[in-house]
C-alpha positions, 0 to 999 in steps of 0.5 A: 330477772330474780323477780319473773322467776319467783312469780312463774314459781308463785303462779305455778305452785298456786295452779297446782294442787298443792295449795290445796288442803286434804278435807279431813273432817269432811270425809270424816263426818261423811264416814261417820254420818255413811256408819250411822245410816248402814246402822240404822238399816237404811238400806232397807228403810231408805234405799233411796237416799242410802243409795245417793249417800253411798255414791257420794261417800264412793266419789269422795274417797276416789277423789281423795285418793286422786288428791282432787281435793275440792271434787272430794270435799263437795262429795264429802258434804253431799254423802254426809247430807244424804247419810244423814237424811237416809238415817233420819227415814230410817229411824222414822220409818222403824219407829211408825213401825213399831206402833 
């Protein structure tokens, strides 16, 4: 009788969110990456890919504070891929600008 207990609470603890891990450095990266982008005036240079990369940083904090830790991570990712991409139009952009 022990055992069904101990496995209804092992199935239990493992259904829920608890096992899941906090994406820390993920939402770090997306921070810095989101940072590096807004620097580098991309919201003029690459509103487009800026635009993505805000909705994804956006999605990931509000994920984050509902502890959806998986959805947060993804969108983590995704903003830091388009915060990166924004910031590398910009810099190009300025640069062709220059010249």
């Amino acid at each position: 009788m022990l055992r069904h207990y101990a496995l209804i609470f092992l199935l239990v603890l493992t259904g829920c969110g608890l096992t899941a891990t906090r994406p820390k450095l993920e939402m770090s990266l997306a921070q810095t990456a989101f940072i590096a982008a807004k620097n580098a005036n991309a919201q003029t240079l690459a509103p487009a890919a800026y635009r993505k990369a805000e909705f994804y940083y956006l999605k990931a904090k509000s994920a984050y504070k509902r502890k959806y830790f998986n959805k947060a991570k993804q969108y983590a990712t995704l903003s830091q891929k388009f915060s990166e991409l924004a910031e590398m139009d910009a810099v190009r952009k300025a640069t062709l600008e220059r010249y």
